[in-house]
N, C-alpha and C positions, 0 to 999 in steps of 0.2 A: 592558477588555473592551467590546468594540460589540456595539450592536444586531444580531441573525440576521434574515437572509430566506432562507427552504428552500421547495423545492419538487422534484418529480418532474419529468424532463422525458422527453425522446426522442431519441432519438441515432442515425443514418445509421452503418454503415462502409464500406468501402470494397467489398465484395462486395453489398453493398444491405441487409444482415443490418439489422432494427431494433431498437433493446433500450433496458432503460428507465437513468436514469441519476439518482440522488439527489444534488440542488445542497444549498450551502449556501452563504451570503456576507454582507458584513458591508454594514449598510443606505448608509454612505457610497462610495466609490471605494476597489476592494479595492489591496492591495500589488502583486497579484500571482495566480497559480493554481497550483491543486494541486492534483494526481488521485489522488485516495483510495483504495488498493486491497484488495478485501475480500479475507479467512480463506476458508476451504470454508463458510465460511454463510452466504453470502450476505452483498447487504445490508442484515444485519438492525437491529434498537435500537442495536449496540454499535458500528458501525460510523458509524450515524450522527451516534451522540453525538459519536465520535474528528471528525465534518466540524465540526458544529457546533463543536467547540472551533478547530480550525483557522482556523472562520468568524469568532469572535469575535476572534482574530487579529489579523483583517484583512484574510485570504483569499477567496479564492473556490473554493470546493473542489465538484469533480464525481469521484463516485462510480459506475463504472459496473455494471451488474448483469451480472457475465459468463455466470452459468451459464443467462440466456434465451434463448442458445442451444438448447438441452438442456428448459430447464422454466423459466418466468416464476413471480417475486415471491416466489422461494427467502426464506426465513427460518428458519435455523434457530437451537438453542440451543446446550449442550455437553456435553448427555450422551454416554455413551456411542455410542448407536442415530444421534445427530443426525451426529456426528463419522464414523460407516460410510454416511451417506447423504451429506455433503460428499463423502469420495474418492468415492464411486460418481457424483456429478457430474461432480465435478473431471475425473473418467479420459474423459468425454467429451465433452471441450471442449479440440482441440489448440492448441499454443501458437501457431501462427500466425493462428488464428481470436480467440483474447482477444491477440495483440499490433495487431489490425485493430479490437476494439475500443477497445483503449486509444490506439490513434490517433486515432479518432474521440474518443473522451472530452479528448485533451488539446488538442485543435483546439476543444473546446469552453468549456476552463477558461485558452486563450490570450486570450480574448474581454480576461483581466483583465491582460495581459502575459505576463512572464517566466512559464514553467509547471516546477514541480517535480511530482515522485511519492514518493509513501511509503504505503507496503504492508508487512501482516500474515498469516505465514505464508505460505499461497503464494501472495498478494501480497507478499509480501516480496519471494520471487524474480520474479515482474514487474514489480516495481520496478526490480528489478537489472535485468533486460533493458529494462527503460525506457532506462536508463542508455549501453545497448551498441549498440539498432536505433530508438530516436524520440529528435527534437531536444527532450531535458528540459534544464534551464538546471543540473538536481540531482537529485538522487535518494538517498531514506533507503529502508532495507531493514529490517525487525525480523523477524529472526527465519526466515530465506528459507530453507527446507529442500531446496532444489533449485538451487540455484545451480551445486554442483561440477559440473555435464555442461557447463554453461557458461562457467565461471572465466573461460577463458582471451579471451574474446570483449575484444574494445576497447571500455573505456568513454570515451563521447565527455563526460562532464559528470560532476564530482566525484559523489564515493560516499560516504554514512555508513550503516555498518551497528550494528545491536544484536544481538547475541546473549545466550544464558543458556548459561550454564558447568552446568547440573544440565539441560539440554535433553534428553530421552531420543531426539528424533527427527534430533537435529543436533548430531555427537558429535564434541569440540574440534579433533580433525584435521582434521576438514571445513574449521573456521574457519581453523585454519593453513594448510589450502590455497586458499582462499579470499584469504589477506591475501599469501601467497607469489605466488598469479595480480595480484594485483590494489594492488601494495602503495603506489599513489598513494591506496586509501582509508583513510579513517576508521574502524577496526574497534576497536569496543568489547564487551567479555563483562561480563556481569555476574553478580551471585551469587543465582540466578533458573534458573526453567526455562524451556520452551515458553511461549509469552501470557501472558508475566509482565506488557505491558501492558493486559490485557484484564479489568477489572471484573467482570466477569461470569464470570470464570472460579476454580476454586481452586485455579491457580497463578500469581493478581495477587499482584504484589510491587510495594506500593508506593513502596517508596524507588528499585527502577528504574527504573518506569514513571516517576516525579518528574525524575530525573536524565537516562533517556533523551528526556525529550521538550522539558526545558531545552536541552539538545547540538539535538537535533532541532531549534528553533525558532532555535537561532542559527544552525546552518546555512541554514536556508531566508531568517534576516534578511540575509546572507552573500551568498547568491546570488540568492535570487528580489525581496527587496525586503522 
């Protein structure tokens, strides 16, 4: 594990939208980059700790804050009330305005080379579309609850997905259909729910979270460096 250098920065897209974006990276010359993609809450503590470990890697991970669209320096928790005020963002911010900023965010974590994404709920599924419409070198998905309208889309850069087999929101068809569109990827279930990598939550499970992010970190040694 390396030394971290984190900081906030600022991010242009391609419409002139500006929004803020959470770095993190490791103090010598990273491997590589990686675009961190937040849950419905922003990006808060949990998020950042998931760069910061990335960074101690040996990455360079940019975070971008999607919903300043909509409302700047979102952070929220996971109660109940926090989880009804994520979808009430989430629902307005369309997907071609956060795949504009995650254009911008990966043009900014290219700085470090090859650029992967790996995304958390619905980053998860932006992750996937990372995969099918921007030059990602890879892309992990945990837990993507919106992927089937898109299945069928061409992924241009391998794919490793995590699921949880007790998911309430993401029910094991989905995944069947998902590994049926898609069956050059990497689809793993495990015996977990919804944020079974999410500390902060209580339904972390951590022998998946252990094992998903072992797969996780070989994949990206695999592809990004």
């Amino acid at each position: 594990m390396s030394e971290t250098m984190t900081q906030w920065i600022e991010l242009t897209a391609a419409d002139g939208h500006k929004f803020d974006a959470y770095t993190a990276g490791p103090a010598g010359k990273p491997k590589g980059g990686l675009v961190v993609i937040q849950e419905i809450f922003g990006v808060n503590s949990h998020i950042r700790s998931v760069c910061d470990g990335f960074a101690a890697e040996g990455y360079l991970c940019v975070s971008p804050a999607l919903f300043d669209r909509t409302e700047r320096k979102v952070e929220l928790g996971y109660d109940e009330a926090s989880v009804a005020r994520g979808r009430e963002l989430r629902a307005k911010v369309a997907w071609e305005q956060v795949m504009q900023d995650m254009a911008a965010a990966m043009e900014a974590a290219s700085a470090a080379g090859k650029v992967g994404s790996v995304g958390y709920c619905w980053g998860g599924s932006i992750s996937f579309l990372c995969a099918t419409r921007l030059p990602v070198q890879a892309a992990v998905v945990y837990y993507g609850g919106q992927i089937v309208p898109f299945k069928d889309e061409t992924a241009n850069a391998p794919l490793l997905m995590h699921f949880g087999e007790a998911d309430s929101g993401i029910p094991l068809t989905d995944v069947e259909q998902i590994k049926q569109a898609q069956p050059q990827a990497k689809v793993h279930v495990y015996p977990a729910g919804h944020g079974f990598n999410c500390d902060q939550r209580g339904s972390f499970e951590p022998t998946s979270a252990r094992i998903a992010r072992e797969r996780t970190m070989d994949f990206f040694r695999q592809h990004i460096g």
